[in-house]
FIPAVEX-226321 format. One line per field, with one value per residue: residue number from 1; residue in one letter; x, y, z of N, C-alpha, C in turn. Coordinates in nm, 2 decimals. Layout:
REM residues N
pos	NUM:...
code	A:...
n_xx	X:...
n_yy	Y:...
n_zz	Z:...
ca_xx	X:...
ca_yy	Y:...
ca_zz	Z:...
c_xx	X:...
c_yy	Y:...
c_zz	Z:...
END
This chain:
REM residues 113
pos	1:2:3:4:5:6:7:8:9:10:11:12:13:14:15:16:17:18:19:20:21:22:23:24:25:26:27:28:29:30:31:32:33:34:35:36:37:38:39:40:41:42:43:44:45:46:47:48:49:50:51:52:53:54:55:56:57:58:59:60:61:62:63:64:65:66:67:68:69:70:71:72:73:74:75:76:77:78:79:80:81:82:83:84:85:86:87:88:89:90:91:92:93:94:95:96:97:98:99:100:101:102:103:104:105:106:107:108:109:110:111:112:113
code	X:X:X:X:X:X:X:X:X:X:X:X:X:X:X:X:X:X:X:X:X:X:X:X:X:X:X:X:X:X:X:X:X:X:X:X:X:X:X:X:X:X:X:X:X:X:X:X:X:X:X:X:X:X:X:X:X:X:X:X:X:X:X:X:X:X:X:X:X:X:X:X:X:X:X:X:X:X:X:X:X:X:X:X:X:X:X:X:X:X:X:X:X:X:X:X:X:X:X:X:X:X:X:X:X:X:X:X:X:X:X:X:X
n_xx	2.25:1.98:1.67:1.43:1.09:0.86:0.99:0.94:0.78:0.42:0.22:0.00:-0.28:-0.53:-0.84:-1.03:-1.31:-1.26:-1.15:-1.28:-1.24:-1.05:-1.16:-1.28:-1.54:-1.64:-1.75:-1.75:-1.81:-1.63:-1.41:-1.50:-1.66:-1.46:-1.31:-1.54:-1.54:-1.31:-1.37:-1.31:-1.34:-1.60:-1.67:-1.97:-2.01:-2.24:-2.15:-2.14:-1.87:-1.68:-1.51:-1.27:-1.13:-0.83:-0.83:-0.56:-0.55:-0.38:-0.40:-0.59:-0.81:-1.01:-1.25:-1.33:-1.49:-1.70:-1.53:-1.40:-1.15:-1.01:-1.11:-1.01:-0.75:-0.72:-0.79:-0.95:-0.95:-0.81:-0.51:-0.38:-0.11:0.06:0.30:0.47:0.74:0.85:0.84:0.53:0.33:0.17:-0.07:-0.20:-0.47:-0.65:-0.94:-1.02:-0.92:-1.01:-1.22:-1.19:-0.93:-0.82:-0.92:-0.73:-0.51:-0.52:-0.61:-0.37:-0.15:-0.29:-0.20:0.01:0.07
n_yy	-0.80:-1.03:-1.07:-1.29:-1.19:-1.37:-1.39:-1.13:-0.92:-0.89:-0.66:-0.42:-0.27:-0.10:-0.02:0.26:0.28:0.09:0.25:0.44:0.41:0.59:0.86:1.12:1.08:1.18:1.04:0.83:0.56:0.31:0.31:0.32:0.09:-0.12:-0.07:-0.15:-0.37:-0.48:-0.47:-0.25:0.04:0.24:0.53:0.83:1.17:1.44:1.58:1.50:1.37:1.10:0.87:0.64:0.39:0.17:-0.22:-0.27:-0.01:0.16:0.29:0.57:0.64:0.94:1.01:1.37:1.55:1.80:1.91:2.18:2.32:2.12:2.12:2.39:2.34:2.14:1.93:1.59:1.33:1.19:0.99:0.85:0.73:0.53:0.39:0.08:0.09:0.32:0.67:0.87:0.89:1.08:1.04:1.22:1.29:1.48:1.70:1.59:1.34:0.95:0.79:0.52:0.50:0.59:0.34:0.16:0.18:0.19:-0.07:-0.18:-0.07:-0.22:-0.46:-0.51:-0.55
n_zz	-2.62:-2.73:-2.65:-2.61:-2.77:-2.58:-2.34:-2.19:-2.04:-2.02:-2.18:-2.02:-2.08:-1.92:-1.98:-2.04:-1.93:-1.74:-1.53:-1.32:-1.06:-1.01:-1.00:-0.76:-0.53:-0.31:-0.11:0.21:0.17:0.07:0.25:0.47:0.49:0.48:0.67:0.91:0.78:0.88:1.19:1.32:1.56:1.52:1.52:1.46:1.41:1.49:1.27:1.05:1.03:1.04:1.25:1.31:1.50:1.48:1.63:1.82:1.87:1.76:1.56:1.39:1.21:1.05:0.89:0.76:0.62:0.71:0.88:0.95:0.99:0.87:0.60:0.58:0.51:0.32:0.31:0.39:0.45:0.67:0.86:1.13:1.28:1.53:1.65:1.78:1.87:1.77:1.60:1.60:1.29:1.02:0.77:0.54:0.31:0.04:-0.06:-0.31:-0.32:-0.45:-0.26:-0.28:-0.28:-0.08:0.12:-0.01:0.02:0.29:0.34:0.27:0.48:0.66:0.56:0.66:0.91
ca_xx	2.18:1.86:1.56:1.28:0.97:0.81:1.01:0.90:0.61:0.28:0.17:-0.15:-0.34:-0.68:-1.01:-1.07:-1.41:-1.21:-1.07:-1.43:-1.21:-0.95:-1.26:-1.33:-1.64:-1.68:-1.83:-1.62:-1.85:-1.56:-1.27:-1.59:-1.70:-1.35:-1.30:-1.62:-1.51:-1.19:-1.37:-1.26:-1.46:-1.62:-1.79:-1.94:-2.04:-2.35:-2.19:-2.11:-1.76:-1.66:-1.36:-1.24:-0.97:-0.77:-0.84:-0.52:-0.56:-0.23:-0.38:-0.67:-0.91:-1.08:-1.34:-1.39:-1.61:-1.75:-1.42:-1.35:-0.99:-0.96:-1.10:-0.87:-0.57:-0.77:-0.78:-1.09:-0.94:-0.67:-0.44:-0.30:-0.01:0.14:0.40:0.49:0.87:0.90:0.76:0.42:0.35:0.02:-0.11:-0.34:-0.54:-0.74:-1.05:-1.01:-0.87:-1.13:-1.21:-1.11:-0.77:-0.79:-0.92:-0.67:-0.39:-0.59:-0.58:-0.18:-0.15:-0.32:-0.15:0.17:0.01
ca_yy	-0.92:-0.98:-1.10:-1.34:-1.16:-1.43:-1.38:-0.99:-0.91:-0.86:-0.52:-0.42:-0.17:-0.06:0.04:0.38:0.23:0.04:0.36:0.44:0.44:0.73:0.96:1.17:1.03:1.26:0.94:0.79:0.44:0.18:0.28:0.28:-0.07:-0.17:-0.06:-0.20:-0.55:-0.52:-0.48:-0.14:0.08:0.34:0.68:0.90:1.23:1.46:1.66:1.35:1.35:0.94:0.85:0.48:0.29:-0.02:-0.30:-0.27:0.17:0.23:0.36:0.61:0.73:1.04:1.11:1.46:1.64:1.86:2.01:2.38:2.27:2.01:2.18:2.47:2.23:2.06:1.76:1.54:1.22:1.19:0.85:0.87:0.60:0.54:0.25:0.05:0.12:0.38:0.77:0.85:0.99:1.08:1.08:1.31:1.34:1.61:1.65:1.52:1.17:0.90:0.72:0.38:0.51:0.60:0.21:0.07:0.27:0.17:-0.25:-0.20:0.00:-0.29:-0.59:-0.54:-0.51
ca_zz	-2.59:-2.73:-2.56:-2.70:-2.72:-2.52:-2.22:-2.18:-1.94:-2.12:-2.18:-1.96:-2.11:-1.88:-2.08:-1.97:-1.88:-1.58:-1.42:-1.21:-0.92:-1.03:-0.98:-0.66:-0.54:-0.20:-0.03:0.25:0.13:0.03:0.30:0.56:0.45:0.46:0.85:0.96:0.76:0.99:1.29:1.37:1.62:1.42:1.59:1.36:1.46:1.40:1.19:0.94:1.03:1.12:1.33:1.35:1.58:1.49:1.78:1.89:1.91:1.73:1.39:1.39:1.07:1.06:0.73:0.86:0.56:0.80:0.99:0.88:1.01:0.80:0.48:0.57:0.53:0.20:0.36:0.42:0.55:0.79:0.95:1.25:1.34:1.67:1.59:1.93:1.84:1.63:1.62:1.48:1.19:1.02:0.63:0.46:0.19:-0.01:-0.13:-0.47:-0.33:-0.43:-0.10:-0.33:-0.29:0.08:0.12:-0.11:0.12:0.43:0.29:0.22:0.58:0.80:0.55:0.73:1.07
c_xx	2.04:1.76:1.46:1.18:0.87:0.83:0.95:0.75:0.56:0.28:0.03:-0.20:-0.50:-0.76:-1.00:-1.22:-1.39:-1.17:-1.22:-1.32:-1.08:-1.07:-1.31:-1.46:-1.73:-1.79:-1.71:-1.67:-1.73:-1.45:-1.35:-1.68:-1.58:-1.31:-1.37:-1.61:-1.46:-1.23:-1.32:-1.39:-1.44:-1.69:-1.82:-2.05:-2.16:-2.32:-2.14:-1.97:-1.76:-1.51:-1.33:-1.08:-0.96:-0.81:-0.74:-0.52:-0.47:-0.33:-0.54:-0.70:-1.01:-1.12:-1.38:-1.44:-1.62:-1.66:-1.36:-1.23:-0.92:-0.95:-1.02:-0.76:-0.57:-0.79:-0.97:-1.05:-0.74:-0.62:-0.32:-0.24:0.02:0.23:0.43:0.62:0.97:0.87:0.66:0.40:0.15:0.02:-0.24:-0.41:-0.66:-0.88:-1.09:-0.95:-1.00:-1.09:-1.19:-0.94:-0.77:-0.78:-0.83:-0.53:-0.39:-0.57:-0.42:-0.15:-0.14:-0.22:-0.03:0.18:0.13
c_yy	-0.91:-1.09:-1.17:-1.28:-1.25:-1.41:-1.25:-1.00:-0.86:-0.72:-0.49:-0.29:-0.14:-0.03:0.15:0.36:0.19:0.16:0.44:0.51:0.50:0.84:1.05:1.11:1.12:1.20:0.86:0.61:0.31:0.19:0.25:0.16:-0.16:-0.18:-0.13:-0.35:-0.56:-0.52:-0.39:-0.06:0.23:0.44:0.75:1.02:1.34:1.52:1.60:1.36:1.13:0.98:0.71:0.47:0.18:-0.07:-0.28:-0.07:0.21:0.32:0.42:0.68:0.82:1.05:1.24:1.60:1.70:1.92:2.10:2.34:2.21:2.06:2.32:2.43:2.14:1.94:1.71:1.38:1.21:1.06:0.90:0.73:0.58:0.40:0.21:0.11:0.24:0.56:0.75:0.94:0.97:1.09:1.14:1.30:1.43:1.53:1.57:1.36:1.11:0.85:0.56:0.37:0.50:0.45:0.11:0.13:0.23:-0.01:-0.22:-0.17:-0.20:-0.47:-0.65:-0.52:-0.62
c_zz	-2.64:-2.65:-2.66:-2.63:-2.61:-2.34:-2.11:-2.12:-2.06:-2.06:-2.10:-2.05:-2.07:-1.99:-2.01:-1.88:-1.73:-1.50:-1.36:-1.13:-0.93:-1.02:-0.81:-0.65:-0.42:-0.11:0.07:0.25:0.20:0.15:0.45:0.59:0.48:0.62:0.92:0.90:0.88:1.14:1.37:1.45:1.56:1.51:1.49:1.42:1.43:1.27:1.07:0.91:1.08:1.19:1.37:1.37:1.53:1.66:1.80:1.93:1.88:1.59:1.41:1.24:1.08:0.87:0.79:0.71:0.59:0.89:0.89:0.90:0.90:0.64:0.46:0.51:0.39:0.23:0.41:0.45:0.60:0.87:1.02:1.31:1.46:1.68:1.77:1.95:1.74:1.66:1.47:1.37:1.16:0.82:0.61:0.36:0.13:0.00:-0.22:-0.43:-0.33:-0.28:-0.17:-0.31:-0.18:0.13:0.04:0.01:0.29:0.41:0.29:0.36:0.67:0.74:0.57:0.84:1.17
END
């Protein structure tokens, strides 16, 4: 069977220029702009760890920089689930994750709330 070229998805090809936000940035900025859009209650602690609740208190975010624990484990941000129906589970990520991702994972998370 063949196919008219026309029908075939377009090719995307990024600019390397566009990929910014494939970079570690070691700022928790964009996914902390992103929580405080949503109206989430944010604490952040002296020792520049944050910790934000969803309004209803099922889904908790930890930026925790600053926990030996955490950087033990490589981790520097942490989601904690509690489903009404379900068991909870939790996602990690390293150091090296930009925080665009963490927020891009955190937007996909709440858009099936």
């Amino acid at each position: 069977m063949n196919t008219s070229p026309t029908l075939l998805p377009a090719k995307v090809r990024p600019v390397v220029e566009d990929r910014r936000w494939l970079y570690s940035d070691y700022c928790a900025g964009p996914a902390l702009d992103l929580l405080d859009a949503l109206g989430w209650a944010i604490v952040d602690t002296p020792e520049a760890n944050f910790h934000a609740t969803s309004p209803d208190g099922r889904v908790r975010i930890g930026w925790l920089p600053e926990d030996p624990a955490a950087w033990k484990r490589g981790i520097v941000w942490q989601v904690r689930v509690q489903p009404t129906e379900d068991e909870p589970w939790v996602q990690e990520f390293g150091i090296h994750t930009p925080s665009d991702t963490v927020a891009g994972f955190i937007a996909a998370l709440v858009a099936h709330a």
